[in-house]
C-alpha positions, 0 to 999 in steps of 0.5 A, spaced: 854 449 848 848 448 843 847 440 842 842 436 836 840 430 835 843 427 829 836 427 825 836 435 826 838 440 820 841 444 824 847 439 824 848 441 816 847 449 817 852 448 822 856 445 816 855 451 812 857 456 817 863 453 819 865 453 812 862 460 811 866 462 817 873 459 815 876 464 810 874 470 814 871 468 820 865 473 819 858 471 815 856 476 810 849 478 808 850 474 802 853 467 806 847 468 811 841 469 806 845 462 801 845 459 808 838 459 809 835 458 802 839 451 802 837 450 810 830 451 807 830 445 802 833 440 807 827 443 811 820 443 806 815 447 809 819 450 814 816 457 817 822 463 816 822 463 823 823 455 824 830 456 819 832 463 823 832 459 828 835 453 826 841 457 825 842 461 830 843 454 834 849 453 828 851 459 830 852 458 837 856 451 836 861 454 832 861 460 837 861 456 842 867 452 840 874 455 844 878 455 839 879 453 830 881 446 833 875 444 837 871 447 831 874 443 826 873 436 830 866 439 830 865 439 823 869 432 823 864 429 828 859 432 824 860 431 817 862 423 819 855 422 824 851 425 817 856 420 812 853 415 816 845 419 816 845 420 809 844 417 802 849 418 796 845 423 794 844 427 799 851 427 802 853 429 795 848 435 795 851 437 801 857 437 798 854 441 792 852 446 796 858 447 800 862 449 794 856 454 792 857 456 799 864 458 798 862 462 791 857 466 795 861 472 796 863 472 790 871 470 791 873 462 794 879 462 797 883 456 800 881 456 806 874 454 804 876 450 797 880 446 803 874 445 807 870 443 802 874 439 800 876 436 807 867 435 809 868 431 802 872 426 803 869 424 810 862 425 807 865 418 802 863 424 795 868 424 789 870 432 788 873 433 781 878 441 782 877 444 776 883 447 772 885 453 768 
């Protein structure tokens, strides 16, 4: 199983992969290309390569994990050890991503909206649902 340490981006794509992964278990183009570009800012200067790279590692933790159990104590594990690591600002631009994540494919289903949601309260940020 791939491991970071906790000052790796890698640890924040893998946040965006899970949530990605959670309502289909597959990463669309649009996802994947989202996930870059947002890895990319928490990563200033980074070659294409750098981040490519720092998501296949995401990518094979997820696939890595045995089974969804595993993944979500990962993610779990992962968004507490960042609460710890990032100002308010930053965990709320985490959260802020998700939720853009999630609108990637053009369609949020609940599997998502639970997970970011979910992410939200172990980061310690404040998310209002909207309602119609």
């Amino acid at each position: 199983m791939t491991t970071w340490n906790e000052q790796d981006p890698a640890a924040i794509a893998f946040l965006f992969v899970a949530c990605a992964r959670t309502a289909d278990g597959e990463l669309v183009e649009a996802e994947l290309v989202r996930i870059v570009e947002r890895v990319g800012q928490w990563m200033p200067g980074a070659t294409r390569e750098q981040l490519h790279e720092v998501l296949e590692r995401a990518v094979a933790l997820y696939q890595g994990a045995p089974d969804q159990r595993a993944v979500f104590s990962l993610v779990e594990a992962t968004a507490a050890r960042l609460r710890d690591l990032l100002v308010r600002e930053d965990r709320e631009r985490l959260v802020t991503e998700l939720i853009g994540l999630a609108y990637a494919d053009g369609q949020v289903d609940i599997g998502e909206t639970d997970f970011v949601l979910a992410t939200a309260r172990i980061l310690g940020v404040e998310v209002a649902l909207a309602t119609e």
